[in-house]
N, C-alpha and C positions, 0 to 999 in steps of 0.2 A: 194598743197593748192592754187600755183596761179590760176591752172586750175578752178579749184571749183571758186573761185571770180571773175573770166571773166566770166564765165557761168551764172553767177547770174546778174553781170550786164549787159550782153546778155539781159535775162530777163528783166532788169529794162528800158533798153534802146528802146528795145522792146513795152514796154505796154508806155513806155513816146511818143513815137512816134506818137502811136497811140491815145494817148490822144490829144497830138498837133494838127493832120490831124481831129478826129472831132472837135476840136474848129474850125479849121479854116473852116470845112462844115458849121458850122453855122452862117459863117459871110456874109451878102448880096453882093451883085457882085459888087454894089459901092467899096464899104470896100475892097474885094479881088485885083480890080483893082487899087487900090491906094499903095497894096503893092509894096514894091523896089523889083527889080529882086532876091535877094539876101540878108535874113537878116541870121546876125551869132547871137546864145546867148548859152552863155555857163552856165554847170549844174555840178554839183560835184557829181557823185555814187557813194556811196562805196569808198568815196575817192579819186574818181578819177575823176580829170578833162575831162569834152565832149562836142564836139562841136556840138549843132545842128542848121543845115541850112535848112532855107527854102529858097525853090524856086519859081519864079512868071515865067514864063514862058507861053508868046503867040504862039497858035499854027494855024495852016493853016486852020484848019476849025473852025473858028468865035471860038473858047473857050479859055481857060484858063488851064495850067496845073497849079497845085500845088503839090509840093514834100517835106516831110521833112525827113533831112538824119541825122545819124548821124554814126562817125566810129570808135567803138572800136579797138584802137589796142595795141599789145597784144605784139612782138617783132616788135621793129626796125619801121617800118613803114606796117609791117604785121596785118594784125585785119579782123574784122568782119566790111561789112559795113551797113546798115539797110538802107530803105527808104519805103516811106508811100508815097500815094500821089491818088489825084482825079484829074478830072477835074468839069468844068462849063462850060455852055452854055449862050448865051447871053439872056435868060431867067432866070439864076441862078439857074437852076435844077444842079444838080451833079453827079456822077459817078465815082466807084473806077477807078483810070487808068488804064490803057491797058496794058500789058509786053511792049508791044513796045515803048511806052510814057517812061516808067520806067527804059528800060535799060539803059541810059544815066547816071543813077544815082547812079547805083548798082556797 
């Protein structure tokens, strides 16, 4: 049965991600730029407490990453971890990240 309830909140943590990452698409480059490198806010699933963090992260060519993770886990310090994330241009166009932006966070 715990299987079956991690999997679900796989799911939920999943589709919360993704809600997060487009909110934060639609917020202008000002706004983006004034996030802290790191906000924590925590969310209860299925009863179980989760951390998710976003990330602000400046990157080498003039943009902006944004990531939001968050890590199921499941035994011991074992779990699933998720992450969502774009970037921005100093135009405020956007784009899903690249694997390579991403791995840092996975």
């Amino acid at each position: 049965m715990e299987l079956v309830k991690n999997n679900r909140i796989d799911e939920i943590v999943l589709s919360r991600l993704l809600e997060k990452k487009n909110e934060l698409m639609k917020l202008n480059l000002d706004t983006l730029l004034r996030l802290p490198p790191l906000v924590v806010a925590n969310e209860v699933i299925e009863g179980k407490s989760l951390e998710f963090i976003t990330y602000r992260e400046e990157l080498s060519d003039d943009k902006l990453l944004i990531v939001v993770q968050c890590k199921n886990t499941r035994f011991w310090r074992y779990g699933h971890i998720f992450a969502e994330g774009f970037t921005v241009d100093k135009f405020g166009e956007t784009q899903d990240a690249n694997e390579k932006h991403m791995w840092a966070y996975l």
